[in-house]
Each structure stands twice: as structure tokens, then as C-alpha cells.
PQR file of N, CA, C, O and H, with PARSE charges and radii, in Angstrom:
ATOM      1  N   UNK A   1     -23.474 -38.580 -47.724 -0.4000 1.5000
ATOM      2  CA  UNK A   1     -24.912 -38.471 -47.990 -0.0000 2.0000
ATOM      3  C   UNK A   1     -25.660 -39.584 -47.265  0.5500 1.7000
ATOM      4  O   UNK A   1     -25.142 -40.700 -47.205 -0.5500 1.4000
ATOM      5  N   UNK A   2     -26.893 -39.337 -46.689 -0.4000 1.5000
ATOM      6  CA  UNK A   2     -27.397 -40.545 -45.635 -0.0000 2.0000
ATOM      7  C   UNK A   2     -28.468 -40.701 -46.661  0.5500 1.7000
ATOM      8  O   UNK A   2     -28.934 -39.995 -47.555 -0.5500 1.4000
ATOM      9  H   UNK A   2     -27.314 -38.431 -46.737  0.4000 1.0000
ATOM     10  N   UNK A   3     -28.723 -42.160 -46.088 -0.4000 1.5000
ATOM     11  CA  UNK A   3     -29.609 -42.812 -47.205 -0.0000 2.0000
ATOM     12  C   UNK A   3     -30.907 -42.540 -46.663  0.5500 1.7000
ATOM     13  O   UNK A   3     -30.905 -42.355 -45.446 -0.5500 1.4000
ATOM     14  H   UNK A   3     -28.344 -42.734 -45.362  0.4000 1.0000
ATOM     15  N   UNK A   4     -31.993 -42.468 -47.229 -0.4000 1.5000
ATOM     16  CA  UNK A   4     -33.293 -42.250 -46.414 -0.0000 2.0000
ATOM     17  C   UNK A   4     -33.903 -43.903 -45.633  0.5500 1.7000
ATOM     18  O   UNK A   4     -33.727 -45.094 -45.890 -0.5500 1.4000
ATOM     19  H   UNK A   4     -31.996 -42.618 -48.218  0.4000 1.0000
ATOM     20  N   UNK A   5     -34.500 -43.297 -44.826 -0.4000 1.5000
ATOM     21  CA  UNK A   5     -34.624 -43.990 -43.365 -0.0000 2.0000
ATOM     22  C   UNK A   5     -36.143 -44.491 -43.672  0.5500 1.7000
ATOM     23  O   UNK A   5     -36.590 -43.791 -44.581 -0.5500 1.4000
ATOM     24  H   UNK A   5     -34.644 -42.330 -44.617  0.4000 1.0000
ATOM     25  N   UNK A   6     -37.069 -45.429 -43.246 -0.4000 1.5000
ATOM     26  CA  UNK A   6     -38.145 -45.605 -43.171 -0.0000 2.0000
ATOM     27  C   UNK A   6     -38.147 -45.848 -41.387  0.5500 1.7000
ATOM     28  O   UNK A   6     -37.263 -46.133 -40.578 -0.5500 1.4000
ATOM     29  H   UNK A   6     -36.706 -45.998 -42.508  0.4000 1.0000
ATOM     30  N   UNK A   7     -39.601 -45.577 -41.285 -0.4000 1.5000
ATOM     31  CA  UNK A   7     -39.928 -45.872 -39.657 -0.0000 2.0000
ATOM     32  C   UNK A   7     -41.327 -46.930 -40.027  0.5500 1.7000
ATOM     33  O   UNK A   7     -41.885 -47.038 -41.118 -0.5500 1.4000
ATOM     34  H   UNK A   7     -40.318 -45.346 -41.942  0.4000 1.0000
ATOM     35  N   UNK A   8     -41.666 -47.653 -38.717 -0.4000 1.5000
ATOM     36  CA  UNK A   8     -42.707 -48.060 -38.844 -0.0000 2.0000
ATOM     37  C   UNK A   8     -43.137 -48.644 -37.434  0.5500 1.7000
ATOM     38  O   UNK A   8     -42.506 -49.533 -36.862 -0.5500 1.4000
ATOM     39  H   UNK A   8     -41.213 -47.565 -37.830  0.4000 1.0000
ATOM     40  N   UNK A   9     -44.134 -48.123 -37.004 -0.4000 1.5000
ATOM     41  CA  UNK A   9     -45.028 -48.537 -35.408 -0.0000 2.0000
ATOM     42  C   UNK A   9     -45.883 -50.155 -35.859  0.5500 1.7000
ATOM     43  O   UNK A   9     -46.873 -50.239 -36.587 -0.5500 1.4000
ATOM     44  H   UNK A   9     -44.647 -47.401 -37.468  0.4000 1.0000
ATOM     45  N   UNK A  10     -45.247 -51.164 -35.270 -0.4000 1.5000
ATOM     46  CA  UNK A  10     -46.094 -52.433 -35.714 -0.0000 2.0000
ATOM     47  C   UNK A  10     -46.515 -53.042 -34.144  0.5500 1.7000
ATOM     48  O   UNK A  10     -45.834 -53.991 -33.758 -0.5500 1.4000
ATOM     49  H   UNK A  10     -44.443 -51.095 -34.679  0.4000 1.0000
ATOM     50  N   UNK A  11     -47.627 -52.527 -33.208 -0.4000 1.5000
ATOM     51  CA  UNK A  11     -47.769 -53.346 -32.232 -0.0000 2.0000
ATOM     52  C   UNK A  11     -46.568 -53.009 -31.335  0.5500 1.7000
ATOM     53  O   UNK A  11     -45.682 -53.725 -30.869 -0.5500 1.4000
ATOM     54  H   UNK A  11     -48.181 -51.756 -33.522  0.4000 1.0000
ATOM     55  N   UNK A  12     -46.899 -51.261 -31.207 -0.4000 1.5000
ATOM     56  CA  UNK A  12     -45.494 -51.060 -30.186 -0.0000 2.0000
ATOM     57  C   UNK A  12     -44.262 -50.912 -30.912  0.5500 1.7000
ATOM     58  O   UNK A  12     -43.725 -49.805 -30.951 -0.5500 1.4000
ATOM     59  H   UNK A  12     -47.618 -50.679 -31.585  0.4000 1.0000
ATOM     60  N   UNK A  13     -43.706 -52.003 -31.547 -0.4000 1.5000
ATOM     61  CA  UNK A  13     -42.400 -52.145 -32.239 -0.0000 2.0000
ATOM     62  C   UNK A  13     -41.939 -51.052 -33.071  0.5500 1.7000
ATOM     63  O   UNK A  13     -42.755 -50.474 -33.789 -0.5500 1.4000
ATOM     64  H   UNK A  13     -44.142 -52.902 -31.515  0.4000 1.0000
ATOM     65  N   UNK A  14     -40.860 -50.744 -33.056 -0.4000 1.5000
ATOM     66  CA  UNK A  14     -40.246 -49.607 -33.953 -0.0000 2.0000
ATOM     67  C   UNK A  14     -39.700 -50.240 -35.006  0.5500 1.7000
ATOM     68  O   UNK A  14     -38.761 -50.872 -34.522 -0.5500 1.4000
ATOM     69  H   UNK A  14     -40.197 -51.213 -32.473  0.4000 1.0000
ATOM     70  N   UNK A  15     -39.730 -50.391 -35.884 -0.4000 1.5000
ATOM     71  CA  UNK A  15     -38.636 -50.720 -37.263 -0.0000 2.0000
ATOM     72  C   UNK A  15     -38.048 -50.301 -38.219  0.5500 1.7000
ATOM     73  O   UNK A  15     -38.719 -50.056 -39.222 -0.5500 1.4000
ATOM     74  H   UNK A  15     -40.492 -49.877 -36.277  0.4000 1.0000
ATOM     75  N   UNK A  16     -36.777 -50.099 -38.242 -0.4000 1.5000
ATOM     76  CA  UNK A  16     -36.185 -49.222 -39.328 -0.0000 2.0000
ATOM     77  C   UNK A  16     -35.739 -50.484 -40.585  0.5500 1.7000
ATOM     78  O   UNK A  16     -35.088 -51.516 -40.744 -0.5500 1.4000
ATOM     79  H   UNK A  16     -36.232 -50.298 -37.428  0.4000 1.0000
ATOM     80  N   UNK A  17     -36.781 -49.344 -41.395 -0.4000 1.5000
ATOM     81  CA  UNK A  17     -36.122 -49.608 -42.971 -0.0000 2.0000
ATOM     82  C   UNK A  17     -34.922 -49.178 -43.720  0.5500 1.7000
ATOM     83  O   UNK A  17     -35.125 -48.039 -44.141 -0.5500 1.4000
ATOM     84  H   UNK A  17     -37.310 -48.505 -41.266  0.4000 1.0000
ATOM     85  N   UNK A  18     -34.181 -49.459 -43.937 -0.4000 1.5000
ATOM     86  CA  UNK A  18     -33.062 -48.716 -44.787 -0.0000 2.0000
ATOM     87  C   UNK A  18     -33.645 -48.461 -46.559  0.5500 1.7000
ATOM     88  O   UNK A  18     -34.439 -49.249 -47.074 -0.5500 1.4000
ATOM     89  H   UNK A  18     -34.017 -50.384 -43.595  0.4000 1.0000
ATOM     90  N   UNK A  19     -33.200 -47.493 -47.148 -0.4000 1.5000
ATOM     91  CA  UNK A  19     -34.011 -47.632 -48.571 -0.0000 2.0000
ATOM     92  C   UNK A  19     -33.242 -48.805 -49.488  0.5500 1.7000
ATOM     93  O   UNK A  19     -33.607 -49.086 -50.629 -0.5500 1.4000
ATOM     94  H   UNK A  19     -32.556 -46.853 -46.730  0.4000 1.0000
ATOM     95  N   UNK A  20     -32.383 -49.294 -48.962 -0.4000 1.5000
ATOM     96  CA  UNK A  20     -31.975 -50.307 -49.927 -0.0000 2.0000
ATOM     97  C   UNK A  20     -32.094 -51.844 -49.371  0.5500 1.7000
ATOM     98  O   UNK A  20     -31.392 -52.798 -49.705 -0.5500 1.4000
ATOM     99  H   UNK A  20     -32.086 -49.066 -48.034  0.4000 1.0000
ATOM    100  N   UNK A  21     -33.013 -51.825 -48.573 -0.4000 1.5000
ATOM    101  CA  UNK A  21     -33.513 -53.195 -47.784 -0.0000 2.0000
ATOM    102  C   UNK A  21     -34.998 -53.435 -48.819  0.5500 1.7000
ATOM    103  O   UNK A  21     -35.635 -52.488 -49.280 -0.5500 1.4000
ATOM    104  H   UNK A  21     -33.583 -51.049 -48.302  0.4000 1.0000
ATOM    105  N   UNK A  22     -35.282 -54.605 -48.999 -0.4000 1.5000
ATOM    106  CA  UNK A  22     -36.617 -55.312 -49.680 -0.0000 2.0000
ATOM    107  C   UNK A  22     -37.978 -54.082 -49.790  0.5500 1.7000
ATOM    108  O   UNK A  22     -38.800 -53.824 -48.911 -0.5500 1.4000
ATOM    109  H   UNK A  22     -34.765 -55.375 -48.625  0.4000 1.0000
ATOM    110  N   UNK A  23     -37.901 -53.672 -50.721 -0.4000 1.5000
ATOM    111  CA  UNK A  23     -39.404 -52.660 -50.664 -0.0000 2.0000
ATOM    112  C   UNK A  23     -40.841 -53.852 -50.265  0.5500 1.7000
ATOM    113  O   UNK A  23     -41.799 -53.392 -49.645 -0.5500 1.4000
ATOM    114  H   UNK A  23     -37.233 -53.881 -51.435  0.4000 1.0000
ATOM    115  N   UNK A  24     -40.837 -55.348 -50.691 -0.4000 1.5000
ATOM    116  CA  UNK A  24     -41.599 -55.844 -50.400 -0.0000 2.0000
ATOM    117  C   UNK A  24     -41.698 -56.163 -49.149  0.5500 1.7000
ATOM    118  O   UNK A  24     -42.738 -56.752 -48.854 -0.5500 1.4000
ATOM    119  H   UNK A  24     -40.058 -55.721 -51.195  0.4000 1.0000
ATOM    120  N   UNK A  25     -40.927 -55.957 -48.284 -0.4000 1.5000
ATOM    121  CA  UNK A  25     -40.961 -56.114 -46.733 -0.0000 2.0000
ATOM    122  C   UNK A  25     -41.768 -54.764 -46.602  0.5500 1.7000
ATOM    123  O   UNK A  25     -42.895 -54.878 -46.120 -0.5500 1.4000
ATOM    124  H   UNK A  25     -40.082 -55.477 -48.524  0.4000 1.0000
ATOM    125  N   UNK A  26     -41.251 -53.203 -47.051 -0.4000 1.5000
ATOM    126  CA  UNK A  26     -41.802 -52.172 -46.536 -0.0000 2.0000
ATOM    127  C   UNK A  26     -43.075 -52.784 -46.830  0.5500 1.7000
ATOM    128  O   UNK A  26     -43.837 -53.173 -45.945 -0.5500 1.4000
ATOM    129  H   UNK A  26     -40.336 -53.109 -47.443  0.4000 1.0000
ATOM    130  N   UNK A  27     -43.275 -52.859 -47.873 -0.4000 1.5000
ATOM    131  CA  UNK A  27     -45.252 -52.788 -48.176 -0.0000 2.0000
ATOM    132  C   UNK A  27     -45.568 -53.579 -47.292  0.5500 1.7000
ATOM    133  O   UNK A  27     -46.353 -53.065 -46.495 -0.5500 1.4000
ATOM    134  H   UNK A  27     -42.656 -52.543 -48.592  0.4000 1.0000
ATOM    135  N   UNK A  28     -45.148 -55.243 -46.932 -0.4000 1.5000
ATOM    136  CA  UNK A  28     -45.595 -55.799 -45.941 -0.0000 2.0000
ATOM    137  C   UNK A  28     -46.018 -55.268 -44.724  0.5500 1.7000
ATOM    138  O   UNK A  28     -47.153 -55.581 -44.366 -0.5500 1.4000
ATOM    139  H   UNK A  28     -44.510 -55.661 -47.578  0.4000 1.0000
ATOM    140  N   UNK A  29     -45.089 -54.232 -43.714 -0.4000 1.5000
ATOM    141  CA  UNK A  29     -44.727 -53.549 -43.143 -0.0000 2.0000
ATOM    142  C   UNK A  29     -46.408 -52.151 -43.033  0.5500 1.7000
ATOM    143  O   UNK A  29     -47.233 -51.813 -42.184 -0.5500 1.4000
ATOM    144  H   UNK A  29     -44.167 -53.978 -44.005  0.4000 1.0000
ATOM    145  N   UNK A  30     -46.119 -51.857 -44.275 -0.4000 1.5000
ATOM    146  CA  UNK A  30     -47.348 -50.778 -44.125 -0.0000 2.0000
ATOM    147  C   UNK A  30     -48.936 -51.257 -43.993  0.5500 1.7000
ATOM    148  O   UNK A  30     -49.923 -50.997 -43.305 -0.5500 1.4000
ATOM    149  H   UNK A  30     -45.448 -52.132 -44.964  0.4000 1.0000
ATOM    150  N   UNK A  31     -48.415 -52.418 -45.470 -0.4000 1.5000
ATOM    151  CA  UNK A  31     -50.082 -52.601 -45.063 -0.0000 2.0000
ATOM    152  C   UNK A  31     -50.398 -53.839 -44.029  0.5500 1.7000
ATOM    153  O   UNK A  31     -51.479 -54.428 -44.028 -0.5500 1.4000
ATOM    154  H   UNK A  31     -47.613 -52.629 -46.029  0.4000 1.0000
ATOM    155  N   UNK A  32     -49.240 -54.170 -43.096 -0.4000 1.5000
ATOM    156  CA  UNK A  32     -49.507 -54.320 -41.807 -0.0000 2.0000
ATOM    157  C   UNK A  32     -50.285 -53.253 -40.511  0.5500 1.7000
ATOM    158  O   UNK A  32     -50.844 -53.439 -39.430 -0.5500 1.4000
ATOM    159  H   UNK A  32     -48.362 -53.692 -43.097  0.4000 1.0000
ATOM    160  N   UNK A  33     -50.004 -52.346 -41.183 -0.4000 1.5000
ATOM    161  CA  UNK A  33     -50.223 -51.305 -40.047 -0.0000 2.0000
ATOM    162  C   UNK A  33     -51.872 -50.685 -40.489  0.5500 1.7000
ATOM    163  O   UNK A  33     -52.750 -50.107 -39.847 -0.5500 1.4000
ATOM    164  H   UNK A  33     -49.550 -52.194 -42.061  0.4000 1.0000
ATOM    165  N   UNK A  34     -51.724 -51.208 -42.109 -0.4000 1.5000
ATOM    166  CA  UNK A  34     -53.392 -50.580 -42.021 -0.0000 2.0000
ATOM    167  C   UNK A  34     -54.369 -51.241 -41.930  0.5500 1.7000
ATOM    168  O   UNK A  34     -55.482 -50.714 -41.956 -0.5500 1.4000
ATOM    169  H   UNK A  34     -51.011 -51.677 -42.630  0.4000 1.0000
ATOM    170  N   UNK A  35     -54.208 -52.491 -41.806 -0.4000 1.5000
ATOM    171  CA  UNK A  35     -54.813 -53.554 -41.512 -0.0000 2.0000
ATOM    172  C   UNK A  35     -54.936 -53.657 -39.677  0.5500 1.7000
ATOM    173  O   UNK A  35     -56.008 -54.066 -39.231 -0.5500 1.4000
ATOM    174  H   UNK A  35     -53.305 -52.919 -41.785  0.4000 1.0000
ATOM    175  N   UNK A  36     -54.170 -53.396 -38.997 -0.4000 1.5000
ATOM    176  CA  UNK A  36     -54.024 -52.846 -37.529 -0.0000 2.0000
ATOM    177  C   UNK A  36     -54.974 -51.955 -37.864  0.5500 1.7000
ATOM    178  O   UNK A  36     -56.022 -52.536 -38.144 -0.5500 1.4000
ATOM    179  H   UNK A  36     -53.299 -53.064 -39.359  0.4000 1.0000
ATOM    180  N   UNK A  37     -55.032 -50.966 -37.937 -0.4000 1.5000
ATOM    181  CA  UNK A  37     -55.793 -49.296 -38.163 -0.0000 2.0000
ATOM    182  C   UNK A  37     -57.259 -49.886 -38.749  0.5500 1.7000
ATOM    183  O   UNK A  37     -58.177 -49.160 -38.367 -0.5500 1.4000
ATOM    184  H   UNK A  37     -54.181 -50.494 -37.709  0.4000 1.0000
ATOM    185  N   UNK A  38     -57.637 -50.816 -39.431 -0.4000 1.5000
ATOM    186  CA  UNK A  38     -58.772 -50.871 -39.997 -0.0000 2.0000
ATOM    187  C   UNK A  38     -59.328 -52.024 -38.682  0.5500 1.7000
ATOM    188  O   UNK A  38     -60.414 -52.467 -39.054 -0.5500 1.4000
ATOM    189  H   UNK A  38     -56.892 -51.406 -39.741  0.4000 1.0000
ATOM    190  N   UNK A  39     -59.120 -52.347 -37.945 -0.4000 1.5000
ATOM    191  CA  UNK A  39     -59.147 -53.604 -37.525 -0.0000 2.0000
ATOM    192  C   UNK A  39     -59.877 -52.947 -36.232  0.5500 1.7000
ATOM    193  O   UNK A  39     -60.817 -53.590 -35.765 -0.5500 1.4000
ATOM    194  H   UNK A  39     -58.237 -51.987 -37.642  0.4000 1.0000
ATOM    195  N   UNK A  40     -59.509 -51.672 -35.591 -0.4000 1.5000
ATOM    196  CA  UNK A  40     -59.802 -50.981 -33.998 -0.0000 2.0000
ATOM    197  C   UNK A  40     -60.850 -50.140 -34.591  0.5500 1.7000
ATOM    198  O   UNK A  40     -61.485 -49.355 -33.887 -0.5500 1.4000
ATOM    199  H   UNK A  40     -58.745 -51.150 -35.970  0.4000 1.0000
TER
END
């Protein structure tokens, strides 16, 4: 069974999340990106 995958576009960069890596990194991670997105 594969574990679910996160993706994330930060400034070009690709980053994979694993689901059992820090959820507080993901959120970091996202609301990095909407803070990018609110910013252009």
C-alpha cells in the first residue's frame, strides 16, 4: 500500500511530502505558497 504523497511548487522548487513527515512543515509549505500567490 503506498502512502499518500504531497507535492508542493515553492519558487520553482518541487517538494515531496511524505504523509508521515511533520504536518507543520506541510502547513508551512502551503501557506508559503499563498503568501507567494497573494503577494503577485
Amino acid at each position: 500500500m503506498r502512502k499518500p504523497r504531497f507535492e508542493y511548487w515553492i519558487n520553482g522548487d518541487r517538494l515531496h511530502c511524505d504523509a508521515n513527515e511533520s504536518l507543520s512543515y506541510l502547513e508551512d509549505a502551503r501557506l508559503k505558497v499563498l503568501a507567494d500567490i497573494d503577494e503577485n
